[in-house]
N, C-alpha and C positions, 0 to 999 in steps of 0.2 A: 504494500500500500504506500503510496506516495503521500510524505507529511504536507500540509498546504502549506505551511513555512518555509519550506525549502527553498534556497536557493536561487532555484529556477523561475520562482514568481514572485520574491523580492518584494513581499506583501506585507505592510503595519497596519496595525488597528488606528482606523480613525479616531479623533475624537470624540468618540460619543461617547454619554453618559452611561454608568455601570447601573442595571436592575439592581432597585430594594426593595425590601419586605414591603412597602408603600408601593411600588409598580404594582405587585405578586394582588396584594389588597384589593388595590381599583381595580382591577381585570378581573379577578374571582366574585366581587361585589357585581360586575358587569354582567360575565358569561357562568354564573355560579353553574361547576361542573365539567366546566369545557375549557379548564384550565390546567395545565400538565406541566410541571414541574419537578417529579422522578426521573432519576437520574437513568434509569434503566429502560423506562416506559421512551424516554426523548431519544435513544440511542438511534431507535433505526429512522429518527426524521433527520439525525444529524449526517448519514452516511448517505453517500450517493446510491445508485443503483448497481453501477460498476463496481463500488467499493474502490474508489482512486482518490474520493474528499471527502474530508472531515470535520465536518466543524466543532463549535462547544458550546451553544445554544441551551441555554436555564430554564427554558419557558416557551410554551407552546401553545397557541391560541385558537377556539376552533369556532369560531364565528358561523351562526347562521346565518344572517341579513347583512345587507349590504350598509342597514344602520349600523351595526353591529361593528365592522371594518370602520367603518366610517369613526367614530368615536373612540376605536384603538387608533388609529392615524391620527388623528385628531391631538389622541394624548401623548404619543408616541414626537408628534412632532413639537409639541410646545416642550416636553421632557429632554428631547436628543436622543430618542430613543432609537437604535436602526431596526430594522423590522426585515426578514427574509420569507415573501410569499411562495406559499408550496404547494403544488396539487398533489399530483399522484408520485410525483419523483420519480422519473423514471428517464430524465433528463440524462443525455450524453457528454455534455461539460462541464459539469459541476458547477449550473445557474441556478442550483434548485436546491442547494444545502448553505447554511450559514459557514462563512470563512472562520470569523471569532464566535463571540457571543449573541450574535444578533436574537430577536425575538424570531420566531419561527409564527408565521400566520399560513396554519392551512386553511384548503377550502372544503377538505372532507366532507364536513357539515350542510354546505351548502350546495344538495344535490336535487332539489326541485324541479320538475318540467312546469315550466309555468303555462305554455299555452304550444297546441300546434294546429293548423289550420290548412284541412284536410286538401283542399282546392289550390293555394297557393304556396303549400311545398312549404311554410317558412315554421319554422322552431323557436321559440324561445325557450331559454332553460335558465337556473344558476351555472356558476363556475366549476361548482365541484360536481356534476355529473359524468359517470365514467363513459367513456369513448363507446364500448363494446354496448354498456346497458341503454345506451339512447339508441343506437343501432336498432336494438332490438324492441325496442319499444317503436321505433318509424315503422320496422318491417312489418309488424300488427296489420299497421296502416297502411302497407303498400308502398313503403318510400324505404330508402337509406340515407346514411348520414353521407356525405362528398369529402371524407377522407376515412380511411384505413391505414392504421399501422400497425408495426406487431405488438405492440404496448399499451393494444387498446384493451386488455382485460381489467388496465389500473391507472392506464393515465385519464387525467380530466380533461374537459373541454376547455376551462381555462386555461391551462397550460400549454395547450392545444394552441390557440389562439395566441399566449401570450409569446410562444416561441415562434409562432408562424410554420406547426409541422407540417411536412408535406406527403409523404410515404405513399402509399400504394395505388390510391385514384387519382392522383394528381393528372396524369396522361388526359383521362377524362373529364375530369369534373371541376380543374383549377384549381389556383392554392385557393387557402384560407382570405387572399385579400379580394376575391373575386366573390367568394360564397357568403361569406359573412356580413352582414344587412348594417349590425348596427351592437352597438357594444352599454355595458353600464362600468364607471370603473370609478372607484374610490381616489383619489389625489392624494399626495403626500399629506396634506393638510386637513386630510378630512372630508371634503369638499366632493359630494358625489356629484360625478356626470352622468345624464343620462343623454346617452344619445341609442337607444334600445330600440331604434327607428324597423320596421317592418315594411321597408318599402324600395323596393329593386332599383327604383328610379329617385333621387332627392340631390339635387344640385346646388341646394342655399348654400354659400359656402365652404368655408374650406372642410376635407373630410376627416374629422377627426380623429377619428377611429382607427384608419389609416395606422394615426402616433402610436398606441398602443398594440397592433397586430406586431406581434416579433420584437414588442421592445423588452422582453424575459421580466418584467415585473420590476423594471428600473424607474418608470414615467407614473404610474396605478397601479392599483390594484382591479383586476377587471373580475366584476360578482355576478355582471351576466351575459349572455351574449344572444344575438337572434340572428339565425342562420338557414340559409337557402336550401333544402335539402329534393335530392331526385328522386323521379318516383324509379320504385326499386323494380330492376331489370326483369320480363317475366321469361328472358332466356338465360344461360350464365354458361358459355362453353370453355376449357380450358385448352393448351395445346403444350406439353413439355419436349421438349425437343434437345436433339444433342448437336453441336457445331465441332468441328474440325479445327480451326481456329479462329481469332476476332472478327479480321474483313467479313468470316461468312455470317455472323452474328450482326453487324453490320447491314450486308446485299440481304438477309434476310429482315431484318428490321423496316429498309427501303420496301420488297418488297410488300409486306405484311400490309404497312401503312396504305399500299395505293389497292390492295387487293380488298382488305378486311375495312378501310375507311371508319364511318361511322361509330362501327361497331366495335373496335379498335377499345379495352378500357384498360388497358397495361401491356407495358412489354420489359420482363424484366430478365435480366441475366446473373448466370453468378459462374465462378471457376472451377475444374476441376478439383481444388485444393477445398473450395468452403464444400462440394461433396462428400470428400472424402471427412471434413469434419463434421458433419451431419451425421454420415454414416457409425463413425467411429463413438462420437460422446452420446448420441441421441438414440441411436440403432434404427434409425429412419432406414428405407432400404429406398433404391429408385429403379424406376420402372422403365429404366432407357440404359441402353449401352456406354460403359464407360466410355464418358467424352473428357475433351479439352475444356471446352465449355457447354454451358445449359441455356436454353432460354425459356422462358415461360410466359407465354402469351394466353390471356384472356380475353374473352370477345364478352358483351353486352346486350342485348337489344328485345324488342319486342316482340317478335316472330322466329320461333326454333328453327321452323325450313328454311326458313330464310338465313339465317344465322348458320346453319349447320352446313347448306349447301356452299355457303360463303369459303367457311374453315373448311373443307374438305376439298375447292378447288385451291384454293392458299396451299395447301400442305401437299397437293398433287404438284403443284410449280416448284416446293419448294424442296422436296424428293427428286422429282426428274432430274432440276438443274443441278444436285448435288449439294446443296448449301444446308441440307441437313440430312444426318446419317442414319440418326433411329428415331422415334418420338413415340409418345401416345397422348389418347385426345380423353378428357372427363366431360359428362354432361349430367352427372349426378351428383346431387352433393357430399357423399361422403367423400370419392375417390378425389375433388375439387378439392377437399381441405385438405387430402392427403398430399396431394403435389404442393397446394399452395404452401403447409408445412415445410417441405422441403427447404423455399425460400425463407420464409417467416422467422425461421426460427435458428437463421445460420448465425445470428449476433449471441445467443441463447449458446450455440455449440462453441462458440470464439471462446464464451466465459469460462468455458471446463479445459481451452486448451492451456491455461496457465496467464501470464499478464500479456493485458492485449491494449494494444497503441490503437486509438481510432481518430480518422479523416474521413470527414464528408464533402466532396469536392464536386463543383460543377465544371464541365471541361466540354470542349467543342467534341459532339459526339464519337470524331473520328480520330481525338488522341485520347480516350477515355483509358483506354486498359495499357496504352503506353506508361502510364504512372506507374502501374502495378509493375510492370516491366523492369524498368529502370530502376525503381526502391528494391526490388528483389535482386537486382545485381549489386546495388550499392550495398545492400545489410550483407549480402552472403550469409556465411555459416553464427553471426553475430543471432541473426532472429529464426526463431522454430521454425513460422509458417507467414507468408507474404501473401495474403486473397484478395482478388477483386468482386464487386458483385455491387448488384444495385440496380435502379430506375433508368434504365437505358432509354428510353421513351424520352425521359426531361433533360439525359445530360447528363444524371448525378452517380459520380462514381462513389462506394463506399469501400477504403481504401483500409485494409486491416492487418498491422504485424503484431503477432505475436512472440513472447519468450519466458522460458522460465518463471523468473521472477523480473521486476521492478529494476532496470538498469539506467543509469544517468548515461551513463558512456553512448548507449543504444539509443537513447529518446535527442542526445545530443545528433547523432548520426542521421535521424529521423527528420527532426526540426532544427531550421525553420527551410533544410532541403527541400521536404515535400511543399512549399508556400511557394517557393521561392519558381518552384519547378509549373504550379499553380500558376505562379503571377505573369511567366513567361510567356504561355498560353491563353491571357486574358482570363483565366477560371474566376470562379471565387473558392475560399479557403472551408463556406461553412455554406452548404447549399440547404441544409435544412434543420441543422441540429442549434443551431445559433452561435454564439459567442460563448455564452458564460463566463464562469472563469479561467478557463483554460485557457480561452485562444484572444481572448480581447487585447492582450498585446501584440496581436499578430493581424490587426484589423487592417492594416498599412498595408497586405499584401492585397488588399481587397479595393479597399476606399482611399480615395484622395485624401488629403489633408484638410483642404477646405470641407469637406463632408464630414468628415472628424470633427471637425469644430462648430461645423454648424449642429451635430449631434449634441454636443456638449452644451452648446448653449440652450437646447429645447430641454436637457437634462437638469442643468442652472437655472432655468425658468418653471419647472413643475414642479422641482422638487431640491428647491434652496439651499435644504438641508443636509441634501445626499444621502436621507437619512433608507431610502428604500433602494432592496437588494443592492446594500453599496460593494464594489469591488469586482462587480459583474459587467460585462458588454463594453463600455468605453476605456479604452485607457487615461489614467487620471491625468486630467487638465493641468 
């Protein structure tokens, strides 16, 4: 485990004021019950999901209402008190655990559907409602939610939003800044916005909301959000496929998109290496011929003939020409979740392979697996396992070495190589996992200077204090 003092991020506790029995008081007088202060009970909100950060947070607050937040900020800000918002933690850079002692605000509590409206598709909810459980409450209804990732059994929807995830319908359905209508979000000061607006269309100035999607809980606190959801597919086919090498993952990608069109709702790839870790920590088996690489294509739509005729002259073009070796196709749903498992769950197999270095990188689609390439020459015999795999569809490679244990020598080897190799290529350094606090020094490989500062300033003007998720996303002014 990586100490957060280390060296390497060169972090001091701000000025803020230390909790007293007086904080502990007015907050248990407030949420009488939903105030956590065991030492033992706090452990697993102070740890990441990874287990790479660790904070030392005294106090945990589990607010129902957005009054609720409102009046912890409130006191939190006249006091000096820092405060670190949490959903479900399941964050990739460690934006979602306290550095020092911050207050820890989760949203647990606040898991309400307030409204959905069966004609125009749009959700309202609290923050803390879990990814997977509103899913299934849309699908009741005939719709789904317009993102999936693998973390939807525990991550929140605020957190969702607050990082701006992108993961497995993005191809189809848009990020989060497309879907998303309209936000409520708590201010450093108290100060609730409601901009909870339910309406596709609203031009009155600027969009606020906007500041909040992906600013990780540095700008608000966001307690609700209203969001555009699709009615849910009444076809769903899968197609697992084995490539030869990248270019044909690639000419098959090309083709898919002009074949499959519309219907098109993922195209994702991963390497032979994240099979063989599937196979190995998880005992998954796969149902296609050892390849180099995999791809896995999912179609959408509303008519199965239609749909099925679609995928079966696709995968006759994409046989004949050679650019795929073996495959097999699901149109049921258990054999779907078993393929899609395969992919889902290859971050889940990294964890058992020993400590694992992760990069989420956007790259012009035709040098994507070059990274992987290149860091696997560079580490040699230093890292266990060098895999690519990810959202080929959007760009986004997800770049993952592995080793033993916890090496400064190897992470040195690593970084800021992999950015620098990013920056060469016009990529960005974090296509969907955000900043947090791992990479928020490395935001320069991304962003101009002037974008920096004007960052800084919208940070200086909401939240004076710095007192929310301080030491996260910008590097210090």
């Amino acid at each position: 485990e990586v100490p957060l003092t280390s060296e390497r991020y060169r972090v001091r506790r701000l000025p803020f004021c230390s909790l007293t029995r007086g904080d502990v008081a007015f907050f248990e007088r407030l949420m009488p019950g939903r105030v956590v202060t065991n030492p033992e009970e706090l452990k697993p909100f102070n740890v990441d999901w990874l287990k790479s950060v660790r904070g030392c947070s005294k106090l945990l607050l589990k607010p129902q209402t957005a009054a609720e937040v409102s009046q912890v900020l409130r006191y939190c800000s006249e006091r000096n008190l820092a405060v670190n918002p949490q959903g479900g933690n399941t964050g990739l850079v460690g934006g979602s655990v306290p550095v020092f002692d911050e207050i820890i605000l989760s949203t647990v509590l606040m898991n309400r559907i307030v409204s959905f409206d069966t004609v125009s598709g749009i959700l309202v909810c609290q923050a803390g409602c879990i990814l997977e459980k509103l899913n299934e409450y849309l699908e009741e209804q005939g719709f789904i939610m317009p993102l999936d990732l693998g973390a939807k059994g525990s991550c929140h929807i605020g957190g969702n939003v607050a990082t701006n995830a992108g993961g497995l319908r993005l191809l189809r359905y848009g990020s989060l800044r497309g879907t998303v209508l309209g936000l409520e979000v708590v201010l450093a000061d108290g100060t609730v916005l409601d901009c909870l607006a339910s309406l596709r269309k609203d031009n009155t100035g600027y969009d606020l909301k906007q500041l909040f999607i992906g600013s990780e809980g540095t700008l608000g606190v966001i307690t609700a959000v209203s969001i555009l959801c699709p009615q849910k597919p009444k076809a769903v086919n899968l197609a697992f496929l084995g490539c030869q090498n990248f270019s044909q993952v690639l000419e098959t990608f090309t083709t898919c998109r002009a074949m499959l069109g519309e219907i098109l709702s993922a195209y994702e790839f991963m390497d032979e290496k994240c099979m063989e870790l599937v196979k190995k920590h998880l005992k998954l088996s796969s149902p296609v011929r050892d390849s180099p690489f995999y791809v896995l294509i999912e179609t959408s739509g509303s008519n199965s003939t239609h749909d099925e005729e679609k995928l079966t002259s696709f995968l006759e073009q994409a046989m004949n020409s050679g650019l795929v070796t073996d495959g097999t196709v699901a149109t049921d749903d258990k054999k779907i979740k078993m393929l899609w498992s395969l992919r889902e769950r290859i971050t889940e197999a990294l964890t058992h392979d020993g400590c694992v270095y992760k990069y989420d990188i956007s790259l012009p689609v035709g040098k994507l697996y070059d990274l992987v390439t290149d860091t696997r020459a560079r580490l040699g015999q230093s890292a266990k396992n060098v895999v690519g795999y990810g959202h080929l569809g959007d760009g986004n490679l997800h770049l993952n070495i592995t080793a033993e244990s916890y090496s400064h020598s190897l992470l040195d080897a690593i970084e800021p190589f992999v950015y620098e190799w990013t920056a060469r290529y016009n990529g960005s350094i974090s296509a969907e996992h955000g900043l947090g606090f791992k990479k928020k020094q490395f935001i320069q490989y991304s962003k101009r200077s002037e974008a920096v500062f004007l960052m800084q300033r919208f940070k200086a003007m909401l939240d004076p204090k710095g007192i929310l998720n301080p030491y996260k996303t910008l590097p210090s002014s």
